[in-house]
Chimera marker file (.cmm) of the C-alpha trace (Angstrom):
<marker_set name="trace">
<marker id="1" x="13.559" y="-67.783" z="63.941" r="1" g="1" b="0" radius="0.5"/>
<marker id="2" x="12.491" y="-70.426" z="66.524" r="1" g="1" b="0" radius="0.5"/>
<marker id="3" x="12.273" y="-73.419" z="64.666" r="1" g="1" b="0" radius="0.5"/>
<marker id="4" x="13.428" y="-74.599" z="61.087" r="1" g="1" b="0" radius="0.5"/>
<marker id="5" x="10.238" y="-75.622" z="59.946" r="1" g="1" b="0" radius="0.5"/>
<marker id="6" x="10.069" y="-77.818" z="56.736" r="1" g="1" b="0" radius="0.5"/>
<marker id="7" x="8.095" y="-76.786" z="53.562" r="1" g="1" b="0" radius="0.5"/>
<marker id="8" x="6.158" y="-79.976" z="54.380" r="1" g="1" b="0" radius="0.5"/>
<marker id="9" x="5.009" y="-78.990" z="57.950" r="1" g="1" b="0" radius="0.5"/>
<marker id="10" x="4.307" y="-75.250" z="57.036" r="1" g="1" b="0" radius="0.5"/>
<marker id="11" x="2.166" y="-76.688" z="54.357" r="1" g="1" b="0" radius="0.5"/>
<marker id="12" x="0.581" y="-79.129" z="56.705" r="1" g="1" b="0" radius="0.5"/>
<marker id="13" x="-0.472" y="-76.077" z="59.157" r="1" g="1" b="0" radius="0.5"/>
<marker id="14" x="-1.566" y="-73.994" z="56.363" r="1" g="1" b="0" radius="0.5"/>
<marker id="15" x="-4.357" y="-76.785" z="55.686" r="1" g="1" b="0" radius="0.5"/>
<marker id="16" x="-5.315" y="-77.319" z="59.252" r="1" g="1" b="0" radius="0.5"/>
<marker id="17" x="-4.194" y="-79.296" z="62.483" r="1" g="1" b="0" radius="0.5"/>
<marker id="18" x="-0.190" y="-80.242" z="62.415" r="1" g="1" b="0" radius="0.5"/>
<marker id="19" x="0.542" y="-83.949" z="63.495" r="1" g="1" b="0" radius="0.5"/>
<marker id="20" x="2.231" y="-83.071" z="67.077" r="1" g="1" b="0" radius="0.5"/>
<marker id="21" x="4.915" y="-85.822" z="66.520" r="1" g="1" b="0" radius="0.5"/>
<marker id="22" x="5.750" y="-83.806" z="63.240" r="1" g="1" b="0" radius="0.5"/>
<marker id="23" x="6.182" y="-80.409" z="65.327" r="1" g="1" b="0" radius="0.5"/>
<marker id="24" x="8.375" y="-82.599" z="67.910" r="1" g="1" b="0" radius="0.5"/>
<marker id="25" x="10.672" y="-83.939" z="65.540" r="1" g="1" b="0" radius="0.5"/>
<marker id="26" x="11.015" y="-80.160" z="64.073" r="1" g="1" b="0" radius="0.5"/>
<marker id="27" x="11.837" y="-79.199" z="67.556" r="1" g="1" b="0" radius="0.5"/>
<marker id="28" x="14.162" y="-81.807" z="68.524" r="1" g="1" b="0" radius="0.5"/>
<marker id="29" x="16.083" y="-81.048" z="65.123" r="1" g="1" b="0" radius="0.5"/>
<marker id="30" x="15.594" y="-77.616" z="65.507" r="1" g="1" b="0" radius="0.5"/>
<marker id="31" x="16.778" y="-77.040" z="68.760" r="1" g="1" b="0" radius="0.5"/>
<marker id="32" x="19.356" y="-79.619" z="69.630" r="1" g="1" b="0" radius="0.5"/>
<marker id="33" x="21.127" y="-78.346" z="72.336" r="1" g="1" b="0" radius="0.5"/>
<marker id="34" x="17.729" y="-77.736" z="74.484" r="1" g="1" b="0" radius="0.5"/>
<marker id="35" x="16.220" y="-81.617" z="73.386" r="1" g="1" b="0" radius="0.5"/>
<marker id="36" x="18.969" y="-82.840" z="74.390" r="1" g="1" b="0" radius="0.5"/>
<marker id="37" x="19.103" y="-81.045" z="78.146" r="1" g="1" b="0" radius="0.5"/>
<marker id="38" x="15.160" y="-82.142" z="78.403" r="1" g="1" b="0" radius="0.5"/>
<marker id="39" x="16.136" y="-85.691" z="77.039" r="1" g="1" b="0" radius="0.5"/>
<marker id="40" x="19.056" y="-86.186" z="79.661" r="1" g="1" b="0" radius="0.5"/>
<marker id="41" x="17.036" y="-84.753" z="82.296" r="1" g="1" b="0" radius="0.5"/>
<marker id="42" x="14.297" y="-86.705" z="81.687" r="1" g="1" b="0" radius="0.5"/>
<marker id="43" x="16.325" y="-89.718" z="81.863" r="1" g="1" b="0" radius="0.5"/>
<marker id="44" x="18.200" y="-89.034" z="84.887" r="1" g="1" b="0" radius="0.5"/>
<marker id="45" x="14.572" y="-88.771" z="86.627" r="1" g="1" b="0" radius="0.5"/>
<marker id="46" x="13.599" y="-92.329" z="84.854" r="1" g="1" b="0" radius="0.5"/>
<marker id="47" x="17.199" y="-93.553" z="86.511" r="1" g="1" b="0" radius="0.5"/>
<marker id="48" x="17.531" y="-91.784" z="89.731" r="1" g="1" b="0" radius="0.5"/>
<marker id="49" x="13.718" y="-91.040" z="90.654" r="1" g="1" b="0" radius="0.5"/>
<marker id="50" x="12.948" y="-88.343" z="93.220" r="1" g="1" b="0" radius="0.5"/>
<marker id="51" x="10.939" y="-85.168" z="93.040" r="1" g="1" b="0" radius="0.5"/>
<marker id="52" x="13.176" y="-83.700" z="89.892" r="1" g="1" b="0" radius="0.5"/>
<marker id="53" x="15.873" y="-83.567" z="88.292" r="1" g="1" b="0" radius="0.5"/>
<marker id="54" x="17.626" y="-79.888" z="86.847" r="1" g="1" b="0" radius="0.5"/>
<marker id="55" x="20.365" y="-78.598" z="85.509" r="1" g="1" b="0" radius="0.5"/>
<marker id="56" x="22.648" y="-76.117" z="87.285" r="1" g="1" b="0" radius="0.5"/>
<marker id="57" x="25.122" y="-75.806" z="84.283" r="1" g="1" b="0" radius="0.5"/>
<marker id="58" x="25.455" y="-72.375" z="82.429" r="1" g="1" b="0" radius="0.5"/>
<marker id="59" x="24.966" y="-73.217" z="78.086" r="1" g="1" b="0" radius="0.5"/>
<marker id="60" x="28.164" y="-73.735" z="76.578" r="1" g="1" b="0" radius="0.5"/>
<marker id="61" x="27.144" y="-69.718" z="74.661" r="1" g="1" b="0" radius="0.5"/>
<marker id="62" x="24.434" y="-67.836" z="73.182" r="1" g="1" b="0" radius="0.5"/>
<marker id="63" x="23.489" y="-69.952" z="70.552" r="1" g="1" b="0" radius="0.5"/>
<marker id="64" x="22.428" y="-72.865" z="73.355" r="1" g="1" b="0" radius="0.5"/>
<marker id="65" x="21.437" y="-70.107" z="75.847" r="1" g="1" b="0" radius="0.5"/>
<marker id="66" x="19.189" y="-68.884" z="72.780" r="1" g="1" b="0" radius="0.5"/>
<marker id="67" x="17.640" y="-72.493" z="72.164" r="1" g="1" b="0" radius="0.5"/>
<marker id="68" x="17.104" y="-73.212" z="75.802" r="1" g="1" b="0" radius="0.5"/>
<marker id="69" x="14.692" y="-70.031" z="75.550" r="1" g="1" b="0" radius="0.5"/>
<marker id="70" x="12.982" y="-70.494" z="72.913" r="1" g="1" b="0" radius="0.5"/>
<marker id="71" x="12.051" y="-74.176" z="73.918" r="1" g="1" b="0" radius="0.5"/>
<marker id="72" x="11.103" y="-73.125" z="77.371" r="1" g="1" b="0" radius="0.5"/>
<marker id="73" x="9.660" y="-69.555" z="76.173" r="1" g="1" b="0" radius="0.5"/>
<marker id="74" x="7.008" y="-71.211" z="74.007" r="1" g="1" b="0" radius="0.5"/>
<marker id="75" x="3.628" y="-72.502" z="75.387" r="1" g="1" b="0" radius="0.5"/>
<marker id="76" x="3.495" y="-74.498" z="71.932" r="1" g="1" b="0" radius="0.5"/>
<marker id="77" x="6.782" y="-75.759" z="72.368" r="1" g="1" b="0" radius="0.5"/>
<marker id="78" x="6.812" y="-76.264" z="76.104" r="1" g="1" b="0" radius="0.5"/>
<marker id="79" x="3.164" y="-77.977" z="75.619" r="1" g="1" b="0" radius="0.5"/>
<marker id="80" x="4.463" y="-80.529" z="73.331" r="1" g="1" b="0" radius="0.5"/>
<marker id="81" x="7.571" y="-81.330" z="75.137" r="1" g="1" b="0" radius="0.5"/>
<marker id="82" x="5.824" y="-82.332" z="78.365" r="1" g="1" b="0" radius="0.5"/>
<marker id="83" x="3.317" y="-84.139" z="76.329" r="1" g="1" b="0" radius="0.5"/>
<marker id="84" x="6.152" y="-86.380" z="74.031" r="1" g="1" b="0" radius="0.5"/>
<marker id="85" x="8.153" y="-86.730" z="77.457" r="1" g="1" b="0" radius="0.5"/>
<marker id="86" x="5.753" y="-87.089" z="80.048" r="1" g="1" b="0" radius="0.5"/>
<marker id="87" x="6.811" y="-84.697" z="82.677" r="1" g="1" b="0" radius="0.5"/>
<marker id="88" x="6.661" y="-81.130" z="83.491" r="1" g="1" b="0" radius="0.5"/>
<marker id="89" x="8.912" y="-78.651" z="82.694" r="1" g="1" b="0" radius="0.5"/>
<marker id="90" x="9.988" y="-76.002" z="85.047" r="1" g="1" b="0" radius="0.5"/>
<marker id="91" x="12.194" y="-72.828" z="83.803" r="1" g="1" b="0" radius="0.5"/>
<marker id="92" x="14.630" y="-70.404" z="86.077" r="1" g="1" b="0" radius="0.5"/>
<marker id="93" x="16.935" y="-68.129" z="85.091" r="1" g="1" b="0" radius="0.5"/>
<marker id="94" x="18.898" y="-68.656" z="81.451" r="1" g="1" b="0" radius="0.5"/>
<marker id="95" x="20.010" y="-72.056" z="82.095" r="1" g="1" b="0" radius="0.5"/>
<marker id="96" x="18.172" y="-73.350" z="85.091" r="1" g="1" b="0" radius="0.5"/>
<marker id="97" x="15.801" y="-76.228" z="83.850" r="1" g="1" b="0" radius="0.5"/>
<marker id="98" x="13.349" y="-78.426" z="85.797" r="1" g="1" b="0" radius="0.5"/>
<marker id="99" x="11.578" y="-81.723" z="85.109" r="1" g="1" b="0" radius="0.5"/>
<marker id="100" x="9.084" y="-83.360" z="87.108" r="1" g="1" b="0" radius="0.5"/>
<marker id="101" x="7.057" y="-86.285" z="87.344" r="1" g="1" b="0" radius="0.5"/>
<marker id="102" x="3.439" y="-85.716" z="86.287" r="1" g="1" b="0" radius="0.5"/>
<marker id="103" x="1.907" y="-88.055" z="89.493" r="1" g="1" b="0" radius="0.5"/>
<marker id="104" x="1.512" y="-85.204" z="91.291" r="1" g="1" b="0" radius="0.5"/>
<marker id="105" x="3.883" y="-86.660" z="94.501" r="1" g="1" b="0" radius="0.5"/>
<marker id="106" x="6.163" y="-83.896" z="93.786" r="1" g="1" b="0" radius="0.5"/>
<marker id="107" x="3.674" y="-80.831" z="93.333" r="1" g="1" b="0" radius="0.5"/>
<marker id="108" x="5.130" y="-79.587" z="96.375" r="1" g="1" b="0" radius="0.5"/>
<marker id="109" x="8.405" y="-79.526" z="95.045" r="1" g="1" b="0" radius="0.5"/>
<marker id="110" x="7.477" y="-77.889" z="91.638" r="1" g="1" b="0" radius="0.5"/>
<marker id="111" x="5.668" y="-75.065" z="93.985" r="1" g="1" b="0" radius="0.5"/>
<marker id="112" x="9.074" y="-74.607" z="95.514" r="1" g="1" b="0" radius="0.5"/>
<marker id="113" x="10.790" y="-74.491" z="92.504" r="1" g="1" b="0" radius="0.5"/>
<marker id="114" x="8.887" y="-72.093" z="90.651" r="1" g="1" b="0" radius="0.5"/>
<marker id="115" x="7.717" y="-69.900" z="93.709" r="1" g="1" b="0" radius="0.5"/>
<marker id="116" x="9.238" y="-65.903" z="93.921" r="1" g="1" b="0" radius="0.5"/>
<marker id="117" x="11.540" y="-67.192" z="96.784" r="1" g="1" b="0" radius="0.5"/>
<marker id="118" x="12.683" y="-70.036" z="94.269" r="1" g="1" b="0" radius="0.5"/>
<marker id="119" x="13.562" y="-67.474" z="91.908" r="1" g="1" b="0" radius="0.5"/>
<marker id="120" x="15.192" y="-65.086" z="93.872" r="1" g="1" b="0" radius="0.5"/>
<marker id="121" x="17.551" y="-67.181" z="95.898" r="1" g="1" b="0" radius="0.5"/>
<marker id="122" x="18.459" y="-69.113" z="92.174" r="1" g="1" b="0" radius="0.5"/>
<marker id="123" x="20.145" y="-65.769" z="91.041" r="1" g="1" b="0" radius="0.5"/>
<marker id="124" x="23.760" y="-64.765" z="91.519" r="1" g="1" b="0" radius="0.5"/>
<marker id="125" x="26.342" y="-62.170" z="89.657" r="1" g="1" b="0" radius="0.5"/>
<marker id="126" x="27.235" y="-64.317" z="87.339" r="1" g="1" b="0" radius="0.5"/>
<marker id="127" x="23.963" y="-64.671" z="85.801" r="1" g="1" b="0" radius="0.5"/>
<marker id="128" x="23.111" y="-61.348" z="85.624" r="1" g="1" b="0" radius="0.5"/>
<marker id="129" x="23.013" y="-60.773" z="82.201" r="1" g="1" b="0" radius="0.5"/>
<marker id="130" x="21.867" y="-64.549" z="80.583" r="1" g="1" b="0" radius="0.5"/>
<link id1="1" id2="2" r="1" g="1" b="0" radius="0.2"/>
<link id1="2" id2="3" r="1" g="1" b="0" radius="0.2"/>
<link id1="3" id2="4" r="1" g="1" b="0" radius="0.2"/>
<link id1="4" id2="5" r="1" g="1" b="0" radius="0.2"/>
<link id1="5" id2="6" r="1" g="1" b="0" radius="0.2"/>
<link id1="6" id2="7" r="1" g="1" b="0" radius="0.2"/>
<link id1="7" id2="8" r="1" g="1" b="0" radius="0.2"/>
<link id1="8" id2="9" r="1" g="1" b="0" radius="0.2"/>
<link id1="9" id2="10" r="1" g="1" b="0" radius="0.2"/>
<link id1="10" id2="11" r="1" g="1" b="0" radius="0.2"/>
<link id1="11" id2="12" r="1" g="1" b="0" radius="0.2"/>
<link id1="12" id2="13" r="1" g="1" b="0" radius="0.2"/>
<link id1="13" id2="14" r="1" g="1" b="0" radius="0.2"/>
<link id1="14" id2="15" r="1" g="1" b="0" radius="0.2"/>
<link id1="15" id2="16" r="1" g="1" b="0" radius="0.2"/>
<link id1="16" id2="17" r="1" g="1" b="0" radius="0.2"/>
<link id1="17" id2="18" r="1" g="1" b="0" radius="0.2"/>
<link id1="18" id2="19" r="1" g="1" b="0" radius="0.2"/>
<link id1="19" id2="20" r="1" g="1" b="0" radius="0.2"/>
<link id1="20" id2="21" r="1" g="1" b="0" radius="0.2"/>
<link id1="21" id2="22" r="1" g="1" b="0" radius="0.2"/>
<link id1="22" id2="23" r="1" g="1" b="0" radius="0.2"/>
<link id1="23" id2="24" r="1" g="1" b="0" radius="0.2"/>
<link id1="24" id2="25" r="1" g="1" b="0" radius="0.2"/>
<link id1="25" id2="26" r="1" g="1" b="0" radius="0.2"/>
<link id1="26" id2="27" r="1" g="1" b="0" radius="0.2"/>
<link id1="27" id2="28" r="1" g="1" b="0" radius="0.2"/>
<link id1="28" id2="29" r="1" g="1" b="0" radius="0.2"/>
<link id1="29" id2="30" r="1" g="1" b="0" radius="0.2"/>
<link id1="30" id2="31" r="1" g="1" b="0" radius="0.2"/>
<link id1="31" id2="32" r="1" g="1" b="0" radius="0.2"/>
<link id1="32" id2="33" r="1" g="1" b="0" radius="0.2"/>
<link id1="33" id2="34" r="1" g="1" b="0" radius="0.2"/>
<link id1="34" id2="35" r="1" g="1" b="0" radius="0.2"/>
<link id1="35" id2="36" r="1" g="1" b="0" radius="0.2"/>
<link id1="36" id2="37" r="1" g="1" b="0" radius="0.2"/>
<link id1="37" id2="38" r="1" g="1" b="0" radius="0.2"/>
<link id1="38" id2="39" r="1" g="1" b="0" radius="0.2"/>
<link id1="39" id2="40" r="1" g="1" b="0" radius="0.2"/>
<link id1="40" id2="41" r="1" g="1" b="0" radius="0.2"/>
<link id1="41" id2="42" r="1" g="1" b="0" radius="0.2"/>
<link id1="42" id2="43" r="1" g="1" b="0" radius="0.2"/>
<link id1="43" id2="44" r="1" g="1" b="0" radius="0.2"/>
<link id1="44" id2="45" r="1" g="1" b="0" radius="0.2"/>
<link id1="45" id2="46" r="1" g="1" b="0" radius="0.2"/>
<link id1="46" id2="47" r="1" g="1" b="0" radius="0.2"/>
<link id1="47" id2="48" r="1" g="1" b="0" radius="0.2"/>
<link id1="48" id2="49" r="1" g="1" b="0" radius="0.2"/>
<link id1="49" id2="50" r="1" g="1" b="0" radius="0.2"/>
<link id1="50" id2="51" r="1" g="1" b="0" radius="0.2"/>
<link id1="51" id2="52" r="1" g="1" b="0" radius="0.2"/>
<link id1="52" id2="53" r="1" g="1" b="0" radius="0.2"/>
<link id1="53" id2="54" r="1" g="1" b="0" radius="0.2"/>
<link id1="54" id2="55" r="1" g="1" b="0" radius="0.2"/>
<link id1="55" id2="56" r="1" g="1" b="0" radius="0.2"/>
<link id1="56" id2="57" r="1" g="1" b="0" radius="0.2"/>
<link id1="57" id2="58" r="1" g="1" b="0" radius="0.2"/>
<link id1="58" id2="59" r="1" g="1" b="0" radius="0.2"/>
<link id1="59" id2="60" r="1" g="1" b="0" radius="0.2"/>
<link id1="60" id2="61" r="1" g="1" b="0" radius="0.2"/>
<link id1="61" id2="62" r="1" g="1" b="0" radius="0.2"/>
<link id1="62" id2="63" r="1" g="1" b="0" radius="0.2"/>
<link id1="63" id2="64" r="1" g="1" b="0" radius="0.2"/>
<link id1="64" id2="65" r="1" g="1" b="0" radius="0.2"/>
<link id1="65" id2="66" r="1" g="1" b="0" radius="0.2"/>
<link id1="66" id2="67" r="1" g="1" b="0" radius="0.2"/>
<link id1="67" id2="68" r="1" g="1" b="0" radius="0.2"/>
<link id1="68" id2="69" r="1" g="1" b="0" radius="0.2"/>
<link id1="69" id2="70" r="1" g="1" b="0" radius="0.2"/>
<link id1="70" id2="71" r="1" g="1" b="0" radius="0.2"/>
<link id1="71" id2="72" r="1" g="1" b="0" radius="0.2"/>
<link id1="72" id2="73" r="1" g="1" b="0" radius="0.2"/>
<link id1="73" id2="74" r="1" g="1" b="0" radius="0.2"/>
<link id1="74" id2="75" r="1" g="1" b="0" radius="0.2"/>
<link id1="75" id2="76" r="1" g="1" b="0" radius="0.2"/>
<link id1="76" id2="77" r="1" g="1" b="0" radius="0.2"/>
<link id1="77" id2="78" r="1" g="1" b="0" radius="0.2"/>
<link id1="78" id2="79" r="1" g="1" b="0" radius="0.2"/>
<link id1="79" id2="80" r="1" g="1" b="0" radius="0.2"/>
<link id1="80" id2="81" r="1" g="1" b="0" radius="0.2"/>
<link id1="81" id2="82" r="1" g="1" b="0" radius="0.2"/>
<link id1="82" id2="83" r="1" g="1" b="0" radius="0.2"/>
<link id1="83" id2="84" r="1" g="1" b="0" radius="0.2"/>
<link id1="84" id2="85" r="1" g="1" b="0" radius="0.2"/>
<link id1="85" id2="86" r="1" g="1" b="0" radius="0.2"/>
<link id1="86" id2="87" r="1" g="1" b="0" radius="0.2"/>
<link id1="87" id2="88" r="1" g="1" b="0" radius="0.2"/>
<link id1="88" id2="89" r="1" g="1" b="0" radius="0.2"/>
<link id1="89" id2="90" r="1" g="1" b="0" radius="0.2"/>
<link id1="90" id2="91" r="1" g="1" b="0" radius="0.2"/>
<link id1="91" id2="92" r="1" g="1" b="0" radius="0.2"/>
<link id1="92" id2="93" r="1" g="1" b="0" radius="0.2"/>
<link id1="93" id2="94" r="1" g="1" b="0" radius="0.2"/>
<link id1="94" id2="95" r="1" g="1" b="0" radius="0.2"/>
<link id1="95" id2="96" r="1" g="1" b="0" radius="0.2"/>
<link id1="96" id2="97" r="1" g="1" b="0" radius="0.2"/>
<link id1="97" id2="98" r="1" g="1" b="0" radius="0.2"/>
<link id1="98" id2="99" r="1" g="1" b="0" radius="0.2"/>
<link id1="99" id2="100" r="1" g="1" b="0" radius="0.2"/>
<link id1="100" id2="101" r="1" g="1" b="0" radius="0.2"/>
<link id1="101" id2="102" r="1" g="1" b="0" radius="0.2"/>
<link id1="102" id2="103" r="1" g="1" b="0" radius="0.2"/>
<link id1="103" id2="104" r="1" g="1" b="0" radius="0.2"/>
<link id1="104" id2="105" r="1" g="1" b="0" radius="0.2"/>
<link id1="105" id2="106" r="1" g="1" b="0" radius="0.2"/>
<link id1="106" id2="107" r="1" g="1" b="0" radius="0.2"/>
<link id1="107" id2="108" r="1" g="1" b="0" radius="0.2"/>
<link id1="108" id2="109" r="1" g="1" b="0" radius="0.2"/>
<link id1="109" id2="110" r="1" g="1" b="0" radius="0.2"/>
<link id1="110" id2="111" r="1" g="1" b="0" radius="0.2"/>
<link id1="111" id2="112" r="1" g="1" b="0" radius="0.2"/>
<link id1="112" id2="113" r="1" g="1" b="0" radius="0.2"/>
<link id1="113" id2="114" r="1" g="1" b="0" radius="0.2"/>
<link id1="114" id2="115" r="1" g="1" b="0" radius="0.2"/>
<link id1="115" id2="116" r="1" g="1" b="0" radius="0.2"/>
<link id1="116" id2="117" r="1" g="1" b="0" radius="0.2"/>
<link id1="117" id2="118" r="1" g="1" b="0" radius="0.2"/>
<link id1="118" id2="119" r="1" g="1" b="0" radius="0.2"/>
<link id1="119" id2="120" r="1" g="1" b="0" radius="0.2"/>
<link id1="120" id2="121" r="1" g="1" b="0" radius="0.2"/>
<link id1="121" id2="122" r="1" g="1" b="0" radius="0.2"/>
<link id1="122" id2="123" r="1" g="1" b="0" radius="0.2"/>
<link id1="123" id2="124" r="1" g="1" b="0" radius="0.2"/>
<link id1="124" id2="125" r="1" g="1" b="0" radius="0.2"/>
<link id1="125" id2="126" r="1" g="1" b="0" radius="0.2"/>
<link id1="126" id2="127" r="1" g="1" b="0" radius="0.2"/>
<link id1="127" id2="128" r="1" g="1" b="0" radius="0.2"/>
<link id1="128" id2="129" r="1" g="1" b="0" radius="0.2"/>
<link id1="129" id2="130" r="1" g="1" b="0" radius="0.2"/>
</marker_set>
C-alpha cells in the first residue's frame, strides 16, 4: 500500500473532493524517507539557487527505495508535491531525484535531465537492479 490513509481522509474522498493539504500531510507521514529527500532538496535550491538541485545518493534499502517510488511513481502524488513545494520534480533511475524551479529559466536544464541521453548516461552496474 502507497499511503496510510486515515479513516478520516478515506471518508472524506468517499463524499467527494479531498482537501489537498489533507492528502499532503498523509504523504509526508506516509512516506517519510521520500518527503524528506524532496524537503532537503527543495531547500538546498531555496539556499544555493541554480538550475536544480538532485540527489546522487543510493536509499539507505528497499523500504526508502520503495517510498522514493511510490512518491515519484504517482501523478497524484507527484502533482501535489510540486504544488505544496513549488517546484518540479524530475525522476531517474531508483534514487536519482530532481527539483527545479518553476520560472521556467531552467527548462533547458529539466530537458537535459529528463531527455533519453540523460537517462542513459545516469545508469551504471551498480544500479542495475534498484
Amino acid at each position: 500500500m502507497s499511503l496510510d490513509v486515515s479513516p478520516a481522509l478515506l471518508e472524506q474522498a468517499e463524499r467527494g473532493e479531498v482537501d489537498e493539504k489533507e492528502f499532503v500531510d498523509c504523504v509526508r507521514t506516509s512516506l517519510p524517507f521520500a518527503w524528506d529527500m524532496i524537503s532537503s532538496l527543495v531547500t538546498r535550491l531555496q539556499v544555493d539557487g541554480g538550475a536544480f538541485a538532485d540527489n546522487t545518493t543510493p536509499p539507505p534499502d528497499e523500504h526508502a527505495r520503495g517510498q522514493l517510488l511510490r512518491a515519484l511513481a504517482s501523478d497524484a502524488i507527484r502533482g501535489a508535491l510540486e504544488r505544496h513545494f513549488g517546484v518540479r520534480l524530475a525522476f531517474q533511475n531508483c534514487h536519482r531525484v530532481a527539483v527545479f524551479p518553476l520560472d521556467g529559466a531552467s527548462d533547458e536544464r529539466l530537458a537535459r535531465f529528463t531527455s533519453i541521453r540523460g537517462q542513459i548516461l545516469n545508469q551504471s552496474p551498480e544500479l542495475r537492479d534498484c
